[in-house]
C-alpha positions as protocol buffer text, in pm:
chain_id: "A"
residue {
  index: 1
  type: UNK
  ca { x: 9194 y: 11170 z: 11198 }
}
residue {
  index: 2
  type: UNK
  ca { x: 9257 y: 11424 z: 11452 }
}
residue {
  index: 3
  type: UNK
  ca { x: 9554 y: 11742 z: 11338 }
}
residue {
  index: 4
  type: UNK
  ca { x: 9662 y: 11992 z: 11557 }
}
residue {
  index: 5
  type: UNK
  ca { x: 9938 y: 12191 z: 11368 }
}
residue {
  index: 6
  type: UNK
  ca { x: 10024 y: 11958 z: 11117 }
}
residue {
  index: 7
  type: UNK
  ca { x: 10042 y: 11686 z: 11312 }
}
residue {
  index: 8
  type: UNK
  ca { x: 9779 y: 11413 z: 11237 }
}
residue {
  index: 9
  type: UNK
  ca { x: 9677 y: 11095 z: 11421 }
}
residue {
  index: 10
  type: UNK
  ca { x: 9520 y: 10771 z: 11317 }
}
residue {
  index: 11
  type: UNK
  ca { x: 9277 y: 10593 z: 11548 }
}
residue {
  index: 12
  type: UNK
  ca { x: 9229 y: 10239 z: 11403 }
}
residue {
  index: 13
  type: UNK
  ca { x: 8891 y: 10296 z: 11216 }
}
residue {
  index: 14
  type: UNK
  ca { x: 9141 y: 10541 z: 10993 }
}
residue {
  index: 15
  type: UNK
  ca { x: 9379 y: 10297 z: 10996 }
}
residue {
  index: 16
  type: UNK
  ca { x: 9163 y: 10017 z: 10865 }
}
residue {
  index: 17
  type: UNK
  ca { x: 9070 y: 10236 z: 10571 }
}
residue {
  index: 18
  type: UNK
  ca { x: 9380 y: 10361 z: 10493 }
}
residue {
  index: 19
  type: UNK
  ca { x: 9520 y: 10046 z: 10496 }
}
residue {
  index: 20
  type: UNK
  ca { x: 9230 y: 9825 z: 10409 }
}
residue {
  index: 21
  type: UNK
  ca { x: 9266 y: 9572 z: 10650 }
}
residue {
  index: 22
  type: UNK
  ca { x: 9128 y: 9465 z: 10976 }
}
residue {
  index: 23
  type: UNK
  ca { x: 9155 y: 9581 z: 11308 }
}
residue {
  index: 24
  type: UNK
  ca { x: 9216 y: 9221 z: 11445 }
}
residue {
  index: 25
  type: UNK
  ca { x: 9506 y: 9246 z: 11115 }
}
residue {
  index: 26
  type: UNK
  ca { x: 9677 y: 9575 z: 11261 }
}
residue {
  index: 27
  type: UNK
  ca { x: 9700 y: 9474 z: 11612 }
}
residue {
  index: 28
  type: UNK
  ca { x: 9885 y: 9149 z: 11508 }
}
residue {
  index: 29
  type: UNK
  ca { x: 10116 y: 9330 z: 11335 }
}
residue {
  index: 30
  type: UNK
  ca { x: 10189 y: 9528 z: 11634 }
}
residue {
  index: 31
  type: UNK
  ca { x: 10214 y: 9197 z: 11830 }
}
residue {
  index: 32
  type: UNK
  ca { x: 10474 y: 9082 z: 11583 }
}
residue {
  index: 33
  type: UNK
  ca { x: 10659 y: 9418 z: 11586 }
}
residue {
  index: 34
  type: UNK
  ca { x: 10593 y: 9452 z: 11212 }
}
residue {
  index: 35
  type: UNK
  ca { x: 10344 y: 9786 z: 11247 }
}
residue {
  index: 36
  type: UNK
  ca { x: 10474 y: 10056 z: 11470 }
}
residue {
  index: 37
  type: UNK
  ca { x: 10324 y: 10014 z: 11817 }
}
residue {
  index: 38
  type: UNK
  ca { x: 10069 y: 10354 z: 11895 }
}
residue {
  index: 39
  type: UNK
  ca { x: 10116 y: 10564 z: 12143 }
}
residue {
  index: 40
  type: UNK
  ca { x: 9899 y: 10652 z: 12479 }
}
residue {
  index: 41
  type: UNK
  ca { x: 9661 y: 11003 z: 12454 }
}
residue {
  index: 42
  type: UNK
  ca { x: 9494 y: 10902 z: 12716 }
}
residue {
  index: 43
  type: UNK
  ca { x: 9380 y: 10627 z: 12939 }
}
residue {
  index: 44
  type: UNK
  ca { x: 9164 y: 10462 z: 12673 }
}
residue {
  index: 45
  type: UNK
  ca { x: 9283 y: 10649 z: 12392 }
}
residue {
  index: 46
  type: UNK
  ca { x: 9583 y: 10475 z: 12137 }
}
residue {
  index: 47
  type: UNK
  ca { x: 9667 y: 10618 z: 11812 }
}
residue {
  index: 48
  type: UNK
  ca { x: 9965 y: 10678 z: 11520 }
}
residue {
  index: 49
  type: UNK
  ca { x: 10145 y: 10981 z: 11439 }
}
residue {
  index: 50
  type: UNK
  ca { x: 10065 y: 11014 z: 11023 }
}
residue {
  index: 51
  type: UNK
  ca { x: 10438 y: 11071 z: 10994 }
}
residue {
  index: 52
  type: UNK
  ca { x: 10508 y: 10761 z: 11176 }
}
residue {
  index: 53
  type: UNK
  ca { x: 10254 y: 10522 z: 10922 }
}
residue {
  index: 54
  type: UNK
  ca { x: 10347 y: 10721 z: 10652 }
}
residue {
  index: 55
  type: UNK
  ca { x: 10707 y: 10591 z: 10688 }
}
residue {
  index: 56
  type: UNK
  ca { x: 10601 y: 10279 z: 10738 }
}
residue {
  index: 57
  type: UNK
  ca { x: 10403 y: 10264 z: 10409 }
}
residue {
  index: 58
  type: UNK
  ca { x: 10681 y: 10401 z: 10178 }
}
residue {
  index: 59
  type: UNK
  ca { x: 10915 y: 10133 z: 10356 }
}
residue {
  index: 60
  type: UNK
  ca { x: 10662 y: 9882 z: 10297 }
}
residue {
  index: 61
  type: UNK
  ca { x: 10648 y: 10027 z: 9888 }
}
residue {
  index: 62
  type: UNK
  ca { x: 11010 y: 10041 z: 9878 }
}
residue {
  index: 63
  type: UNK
  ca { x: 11096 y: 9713 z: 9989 }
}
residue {
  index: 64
  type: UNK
  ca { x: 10821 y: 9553 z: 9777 }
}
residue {
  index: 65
  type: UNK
  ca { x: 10934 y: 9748 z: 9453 }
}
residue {
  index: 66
  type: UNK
  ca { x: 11337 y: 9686 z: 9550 }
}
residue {
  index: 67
  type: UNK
  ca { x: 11202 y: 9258 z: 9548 }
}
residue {
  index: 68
  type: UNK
  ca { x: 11010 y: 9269 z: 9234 }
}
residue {
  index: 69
  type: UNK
  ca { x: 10652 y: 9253 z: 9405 }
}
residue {
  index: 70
  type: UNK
  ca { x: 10353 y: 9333 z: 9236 }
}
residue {
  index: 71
  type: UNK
  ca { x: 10138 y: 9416 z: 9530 }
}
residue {
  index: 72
  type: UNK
  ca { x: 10276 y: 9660 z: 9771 }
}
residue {
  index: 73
  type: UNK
  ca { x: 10090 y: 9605 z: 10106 }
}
């Protein structure tokens, strides 16, 4: 995780830990337009704003507690 005032970003090694799943997992869900797509640092160099996973987690909660599910992600 990199910050620079506050502002955090997720390569996918953080990503895979955070969300414990794989990196072949997150990119799918990217595919499918289900995971926010990263953004470009650099030529070689993709990651997520926190804010932007974050959201997508609580959506991801809130939708799962709103339909009765017992696991979240």
């Amino acid at each position: 995780m990199y910050q620079h005032q506050d502002i955090y970003f997720y390569r996918i090694p953080q990503l895979i830990q955070i969300l414990n799943v794989s990196k072949s997992t997150i990119w799918s869900w990217v595919k499918d337009g289900t995971f926010p797509a990263p953004i470009k640092l650099g030529k070689n160099c993709s990651a997520w704003s926190s804010e932007v996973v974050s959201k997508w987690i609580q959506s991801k909660t809130n939708s799962s507690l709103n339909n009765g599910d017992k696991n979240v992600i």
